[in-house]
C-alpha positions, 0 to 999 in steps of 0.5 A: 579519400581514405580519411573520409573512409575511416570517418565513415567507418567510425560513425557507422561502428558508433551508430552499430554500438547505439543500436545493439545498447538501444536493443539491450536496453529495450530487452532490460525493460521489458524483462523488468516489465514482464517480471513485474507483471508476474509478481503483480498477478501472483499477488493478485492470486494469493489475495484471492485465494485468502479473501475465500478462505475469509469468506468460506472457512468463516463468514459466510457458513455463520451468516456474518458480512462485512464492510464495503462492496463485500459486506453489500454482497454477503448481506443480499446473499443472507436477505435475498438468498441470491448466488453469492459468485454472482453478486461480487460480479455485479456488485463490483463490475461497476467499479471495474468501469470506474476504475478505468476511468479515473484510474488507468486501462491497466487497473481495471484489466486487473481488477476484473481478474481479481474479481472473477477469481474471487467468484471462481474460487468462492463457488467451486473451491471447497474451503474448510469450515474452521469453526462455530466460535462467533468472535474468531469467525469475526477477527479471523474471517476479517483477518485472511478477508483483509489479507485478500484485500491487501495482496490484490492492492499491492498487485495493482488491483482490487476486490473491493470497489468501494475505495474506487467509488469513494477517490471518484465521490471526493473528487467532485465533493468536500469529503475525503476517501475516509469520509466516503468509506465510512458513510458507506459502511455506516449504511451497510452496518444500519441494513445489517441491524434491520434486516438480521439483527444488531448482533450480526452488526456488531460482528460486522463492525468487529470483522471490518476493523480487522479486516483494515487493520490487516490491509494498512499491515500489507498495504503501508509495511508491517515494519514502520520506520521514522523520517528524521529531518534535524536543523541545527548549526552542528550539523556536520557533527550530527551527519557524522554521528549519523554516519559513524554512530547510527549506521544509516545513510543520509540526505542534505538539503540546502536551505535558508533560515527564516525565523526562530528563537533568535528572531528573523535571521537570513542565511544559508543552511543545511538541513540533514534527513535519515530513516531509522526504525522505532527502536532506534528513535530514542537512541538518536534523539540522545546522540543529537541531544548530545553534540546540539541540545538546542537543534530543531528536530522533527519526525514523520512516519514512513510506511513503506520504503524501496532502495536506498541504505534502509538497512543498518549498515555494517561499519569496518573497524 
């Protein structure tokens, strides 16, 4: 009788300590969660507040439009003479719904927030008007224009729905989201050239590539890094070498050669990847040149990157 007792005793004080680690692990996520909901608004509020700095401290007192549902925006404002707040909304409420269809709930809850702040702040907020100069209104209306666009994607959302339009139009066809995008600004630039002039086009054209060129910066990282994957019959030499002499952290991943300069031979084999910066390509293609002149080296680019050892690390002496 008391053994069972103390049996009883011992499941019920191990269901106890399940339970408080369940609550423990539930209140963990959803700080996780509310931390990350947080950041993605704040982020959201930041690349409203520079996309109308883009447009009223530059473009819009000069009479210059850019790509995509924005520039669709900016040139009825300048042809129609319509409230610009007004045509964001319109112009983009479309995309909120398709957003929410091929994307998630949780996407277009973001994007309506994003869209109307913009509206919000482009009709009251009193932004200064920086200056007359028709080149920097284009590379700096598209600079802090694509600074907008770029936080807002990184927040979870988006203040221009043309990418929302262009991932559903490739989908049922043959194009890519470039393909898509592109045609569209082609159309936006050609209304521009007939219905102001082929100079506000050209202005156009030079506002948005600043503007993309600032979100691929925001979107994909402004430090690049290089993924190096490295073939060779040395490698356990290279992955100290990449250890000791570069400082980085590794991955190996077990294969099977197939066929090379020394025909088809079948065997086991590993295959060491790392991540190093730009800088460092060179140094690391001498070290490898080093210990194995003829190892099989490849190397892709990396945007952006979280966790693991990205940074150098400091070896002991």
């Amino acid at each position: 009788m008391l053994r069972l007792l103390h049996l009883n005793s011992n499941k019920y004080k191990q269901l106890i300590t399940a339970t408080s680690f369940m609550h423990a692990r539930k209140k963990f996520d959803t700080g996780i969660e509310m931390k990350k909901k947080l950041r993605d608004f704040f982020l959201i509020f930041c690349g409203v507040f520079s996309a109308g700095f883009g447009l009223k401290g530059f473009l819009i007192p000069s009479n210059f439009i850019d790509g995509g549902s924005m520039g669709l925006a900016l040139l009825a404002h300048e042809t129609l003479g319509v409230n610009l707040s007004l045509l964001i909304i319109l112009i983009n409420a479309p995309f909120i719904f398709l957003g929410k269809t091929i994307i998630s709930k949780e996407f277009a809850i973001k994007t309506s927030f994003a869209i109307a702040g913009l509206a919000f702040w482009v009709a009251f907020f009193p932004y200064p008007h920086i200056t007359n100069d028709k080149l920097l209104i284009s590379v700096f209306g598209g600079f802090f224009l694509g600074s907008g666009v770029g936080l807002a994607m990184r927040g979870g959302a988006v203040i221009d729905g043309t990418e929302v339009l262009a991932i559903a139009i490739s989908k049922n066809s043959g194009l890519s989201i470039g393909d898509v995008i592109m045609l569209i600004n082609v159309i936006i630039f050609s209304l521009a050239a007939w219905l102001i002039s082929v100079e506000t086009a050209l202005y156009a054209m030079l506002t948005y590539m600043a503007a993309s060129k600032t979100v691929d910066f925001l979107v994909e990282g402004i430090e690049e890094y290089t993924g190096v994957s490295i073939i060779s019959l040395k490698e356990e030499k290279i992955r100290d070498m990449i250890i000791t002499v570069m400082g980085r952290g590794i991955t190996v991943y077990k294969a099977e050669r197939g066929f090379g300069k020394s025909g088809e031979k079948l065997y086991d084999m590993k295959i060491i990847y790392t991540i190093v910066t730009r800088l460092e390509v060179s140094k690391i293609k001498h070290e490898i040149e080093k210990i194995d002149p003829e190892a099989f080296v490849f190397m892709t680019s990396v945007k952006d990157m979280k966790g693991g050892m990205i940074k150098k690390r400091r070896l002991k002496d």
